[in-house]
C-alpha positions as CSV (number, residue, x, y, z in Angstrom):
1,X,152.6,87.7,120.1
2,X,156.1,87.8,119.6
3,X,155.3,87.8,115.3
4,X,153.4,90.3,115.8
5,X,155.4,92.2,118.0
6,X,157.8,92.0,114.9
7,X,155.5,93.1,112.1
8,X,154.9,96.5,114.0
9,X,158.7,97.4,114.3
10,X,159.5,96.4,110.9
11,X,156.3,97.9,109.7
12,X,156.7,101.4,107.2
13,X,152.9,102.7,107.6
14,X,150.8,100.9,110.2
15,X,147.0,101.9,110.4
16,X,144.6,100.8,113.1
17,X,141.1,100.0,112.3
18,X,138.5,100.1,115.5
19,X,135.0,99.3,116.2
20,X,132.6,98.6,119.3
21,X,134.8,95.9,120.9
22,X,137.5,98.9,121.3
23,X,135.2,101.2,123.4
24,X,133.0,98.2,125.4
25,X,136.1,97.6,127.3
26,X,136.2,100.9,128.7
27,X,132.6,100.0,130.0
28,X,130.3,101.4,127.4
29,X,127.8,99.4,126.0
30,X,127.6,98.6,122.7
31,X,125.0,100.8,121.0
32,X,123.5,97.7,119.6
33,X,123.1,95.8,122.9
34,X,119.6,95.1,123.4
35,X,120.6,93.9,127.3
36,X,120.7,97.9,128.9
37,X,118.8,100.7,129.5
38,X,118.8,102.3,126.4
39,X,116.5,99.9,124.9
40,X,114.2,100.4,127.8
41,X,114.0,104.3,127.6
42,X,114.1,104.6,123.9
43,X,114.0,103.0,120.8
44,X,116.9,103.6,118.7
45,X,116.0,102.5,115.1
46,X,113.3,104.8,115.5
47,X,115.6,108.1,116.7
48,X,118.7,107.6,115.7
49,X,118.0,109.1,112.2
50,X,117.1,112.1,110.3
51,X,113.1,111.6,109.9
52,X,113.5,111.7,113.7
53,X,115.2,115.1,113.9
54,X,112.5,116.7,112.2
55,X,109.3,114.6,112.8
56,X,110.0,113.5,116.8
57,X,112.0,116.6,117.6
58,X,111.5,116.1,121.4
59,X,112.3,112.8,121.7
60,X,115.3,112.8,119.6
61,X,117.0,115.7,121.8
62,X,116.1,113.2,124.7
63,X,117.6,110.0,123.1
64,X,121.2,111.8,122.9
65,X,121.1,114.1,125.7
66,X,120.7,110.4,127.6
67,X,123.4,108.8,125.1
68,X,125.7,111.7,125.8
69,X,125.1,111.0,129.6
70,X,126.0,107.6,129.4
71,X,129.4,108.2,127.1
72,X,130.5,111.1,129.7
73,X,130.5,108.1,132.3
74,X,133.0,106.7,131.0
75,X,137.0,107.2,129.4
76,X,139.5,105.7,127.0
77,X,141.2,102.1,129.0
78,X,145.0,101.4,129.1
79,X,144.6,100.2,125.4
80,X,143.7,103.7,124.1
81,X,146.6,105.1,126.1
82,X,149.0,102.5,124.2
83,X,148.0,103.3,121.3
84,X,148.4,107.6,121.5
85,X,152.1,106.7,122.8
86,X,152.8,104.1,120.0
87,X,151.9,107.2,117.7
88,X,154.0,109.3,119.5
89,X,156.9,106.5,119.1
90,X,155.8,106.2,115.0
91,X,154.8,103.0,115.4
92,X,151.4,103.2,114.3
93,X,150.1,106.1,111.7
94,X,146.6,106.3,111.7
95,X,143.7,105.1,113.1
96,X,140.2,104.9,111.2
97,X,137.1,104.3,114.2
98,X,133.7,103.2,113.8
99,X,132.9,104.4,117.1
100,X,131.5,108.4,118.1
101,X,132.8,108.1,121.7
102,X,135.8,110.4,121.1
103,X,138.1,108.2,123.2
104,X,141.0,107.5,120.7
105,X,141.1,111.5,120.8
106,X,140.7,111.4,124.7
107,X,144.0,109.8,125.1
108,X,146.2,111.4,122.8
109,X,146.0,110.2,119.2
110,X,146.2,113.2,116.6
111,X,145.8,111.4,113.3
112,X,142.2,109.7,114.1
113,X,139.5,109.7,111.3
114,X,136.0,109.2,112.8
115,X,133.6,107.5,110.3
116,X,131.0,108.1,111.8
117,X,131.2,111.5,113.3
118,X,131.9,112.1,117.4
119,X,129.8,113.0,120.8
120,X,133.0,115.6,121.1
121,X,131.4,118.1,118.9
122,X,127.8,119.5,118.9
123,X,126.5,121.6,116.7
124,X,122.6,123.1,114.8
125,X,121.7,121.2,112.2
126,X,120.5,124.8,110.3
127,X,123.2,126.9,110.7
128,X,125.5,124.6,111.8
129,X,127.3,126.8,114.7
130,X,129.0,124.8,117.2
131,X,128.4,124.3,120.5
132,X,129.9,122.9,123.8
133,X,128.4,119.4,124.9
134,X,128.5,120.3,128.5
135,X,125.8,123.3,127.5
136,X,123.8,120.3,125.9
137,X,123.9,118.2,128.7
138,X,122.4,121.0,130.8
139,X,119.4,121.7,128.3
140,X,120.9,123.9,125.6
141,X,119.1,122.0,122.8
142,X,117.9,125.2,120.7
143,X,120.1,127.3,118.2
144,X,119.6,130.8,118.4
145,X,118.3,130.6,114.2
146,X,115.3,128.1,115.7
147,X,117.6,125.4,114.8
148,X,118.1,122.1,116.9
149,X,121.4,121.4,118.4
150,X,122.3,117.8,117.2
151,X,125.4,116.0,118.0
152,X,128.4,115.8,115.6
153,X,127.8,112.0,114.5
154,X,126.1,109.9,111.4
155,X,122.9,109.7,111.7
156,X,120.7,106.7,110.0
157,X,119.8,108.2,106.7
158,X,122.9,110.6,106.1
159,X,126.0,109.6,104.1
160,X,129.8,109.3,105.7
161,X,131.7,112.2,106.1
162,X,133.6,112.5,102.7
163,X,136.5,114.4,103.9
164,X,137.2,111.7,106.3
165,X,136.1,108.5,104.2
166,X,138.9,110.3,101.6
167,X,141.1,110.4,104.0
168,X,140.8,106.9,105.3
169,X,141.0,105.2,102.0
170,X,144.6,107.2,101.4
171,X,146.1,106.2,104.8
172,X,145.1,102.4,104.2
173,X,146.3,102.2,100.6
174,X,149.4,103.4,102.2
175,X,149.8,100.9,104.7
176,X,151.8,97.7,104.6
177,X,150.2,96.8,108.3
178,X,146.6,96.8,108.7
179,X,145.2,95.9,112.4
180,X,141.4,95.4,113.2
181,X,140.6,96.0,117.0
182,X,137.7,95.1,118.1
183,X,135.0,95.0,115.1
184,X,133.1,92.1,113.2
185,X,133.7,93.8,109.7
186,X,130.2,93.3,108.9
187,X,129.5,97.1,108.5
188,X,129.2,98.0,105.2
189,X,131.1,100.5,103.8
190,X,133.3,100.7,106.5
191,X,134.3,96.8,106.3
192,X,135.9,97.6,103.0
193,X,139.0,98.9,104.3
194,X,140.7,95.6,105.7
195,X,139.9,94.4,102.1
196,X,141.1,97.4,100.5
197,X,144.7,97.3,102.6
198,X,145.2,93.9,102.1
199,X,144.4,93.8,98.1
200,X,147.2,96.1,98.0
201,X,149.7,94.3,99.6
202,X,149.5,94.7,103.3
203,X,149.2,92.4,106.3
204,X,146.3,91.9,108.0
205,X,146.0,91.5,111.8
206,X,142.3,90.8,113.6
207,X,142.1,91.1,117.5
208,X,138.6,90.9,118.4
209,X,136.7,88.5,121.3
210,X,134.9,86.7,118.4
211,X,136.1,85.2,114.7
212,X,135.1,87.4,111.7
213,X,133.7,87.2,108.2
214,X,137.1,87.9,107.3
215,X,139.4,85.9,109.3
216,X,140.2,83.9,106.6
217,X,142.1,87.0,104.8
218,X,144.3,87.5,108.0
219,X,147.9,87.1,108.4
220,X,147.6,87.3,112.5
221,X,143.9,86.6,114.2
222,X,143.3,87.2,118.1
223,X,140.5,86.0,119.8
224,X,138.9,84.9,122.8
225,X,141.4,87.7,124.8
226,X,140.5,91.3,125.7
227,X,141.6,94.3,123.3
228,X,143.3,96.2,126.6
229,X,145.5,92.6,127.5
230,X,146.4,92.2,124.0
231,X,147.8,95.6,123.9
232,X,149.3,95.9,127.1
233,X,151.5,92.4,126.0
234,X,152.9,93.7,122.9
235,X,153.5,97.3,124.4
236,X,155.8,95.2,126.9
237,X,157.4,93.4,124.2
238,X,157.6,96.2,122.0
C-alpha cells in the first residue's frame, strides 16, 4: 500500500477505471446478479434492449421505472467521496465507469466519462427532450411527440457513446497511472483500455475482490479486500 501510495504522488496523469464492484459496495446489486429481485420481476436479457423499446413498450417502461427505484435507494460510499477530493487535490485526472448509477458524479468528480450512459438523465427516444427522473418515477413515461421516455443509458443493441469512448481513449493514452476498481475486464470493448494504457507505457494497478483476466499485465493487484477499505488506507497515507 505504501508503493502504491507512492505511484499516485509521483504520478503526472492518473485515470481511474470502474466497474460493478465500485457501485455493489454502496449496496446496489450487480445488474447481473441472478440472486435479487430483479430476476424475479423481470427478465433482463429480454428488456434491457432496443427490440424491447419498441416491441414490449409496457414492460420495458416497467423494468427501469423498477431499476431506477432500486438505484435511487441507494448513494456513492466513502470510496466515491475519496476519489472527488483526490481530483480536487490533482491526484487523479479522470475517471472512465462502466456503471449508469451516476455515483462518481454524486460525490463530486467533474471529469467522469460514462460508457455506458447514466440513470441521471432521462430523455424521449423520438425527439430526444429531456426530462427529470423524479417525473419518471412518478409515471411520466410519454413524450409529448408520442415518444417513450427512456433512460439516458446503453441499451443492448446500440453502440457506445462516441463522444465519450473519444474521450476515454485520449485521457488513457495520456496516463502514466492506470487503476482498475472494481471490474473483471472481461467486457469487451471497454476492457481495452487497461491494455491500451499500459501498451503505452503506464502502470497498471487492479483492486477488485476477485483476480482478473489481466492480472498478469499489472504492476500493483488487490484482492480479496473491499474497494471502500482500500481507498480509505491510501487516502490516510496519502
Amino acid at each position: 500500500m505504501h508503493e502504491l501510495a507512492k505511484m499516485i504522488q509521483a504520478a503526472q496523469h492518473t485515470v481511474l477505471f470502474t466497474g460493478a464492484g465500485m457501485s455493489t459496495e454502496s449496496g446496489l446489486p450487480d445488474f447481473r446478479s441472478k440472486n435479487r429481485g430483479l430476476w424475479e420481476k423481470f427478465n433482463p436479457d429480454e428488456l434491457a434492449n432496443v427490440d424491447a423499446l419498441f416491441n414490449n413498450t409496457d414492460e420495458f417502461v416497467d423494468f427501469y421505472r423498477y431499476r431506477l427505484r432500486e438505484v435511487t435507494k441507494y448513494k456513492p460510499h466513502d470510496g466515491h467521496h475519496i476519489l472527488a477530493k483526490w481530483e480536487q487535490q490533482d491526484l487523479i485526472n479522470s475517471i472512465i465507469t462502466q456503471n449508469v448509477d451516476g455515483f462518481h458524479t454524486d460525490a463530486g468528480n467533474k471529469d467522469v466519462m460514462e460508457l455506458h450512459g447514466t440513470f441521471r438523465r432521462f430523455h424521449c427516444h423520438i425527439c430526444q427532450t429531456e426530462y427529470e427522473r423524479d417525473a419518471y418515477l412518478d409515471g411520466h413515461v410519454r413524450c409529448d411527440c408520442g415518444g417513450t421516455i427512456r433512460p439516458g443509458i446503453v441499451l443492448f443493441g446500440e453502440t457506445l457513446p462516441q463522444d465519450t469512448f473519444w474521450d476515454a481513449e485520449q485521457t488513457t493514452m495520456q496516463s502514466d497511472l492506470f487503476i482498475v476498481l472494481g471490474s473483471s475486464l472481461t467486457v469487451s470493448p471497454a476492457n481495452m483500455f487497461p491494455i491500451a494504457a499500459k501498451d503505452n507505457g503506464a502502470k497498471l494497478v487492479i483492486i477488485n475482490r476477485e483476480p482478473t483476466v489481466m492480472d498478469h499485465l499489472a504492476d500493483v493487484c488487490i484482492h480479496e479486500r473491499t474497494i471502500k477499505d482500500v481507498l480509505t488506507e491510501l487516502d490516510t497515507l496519502l
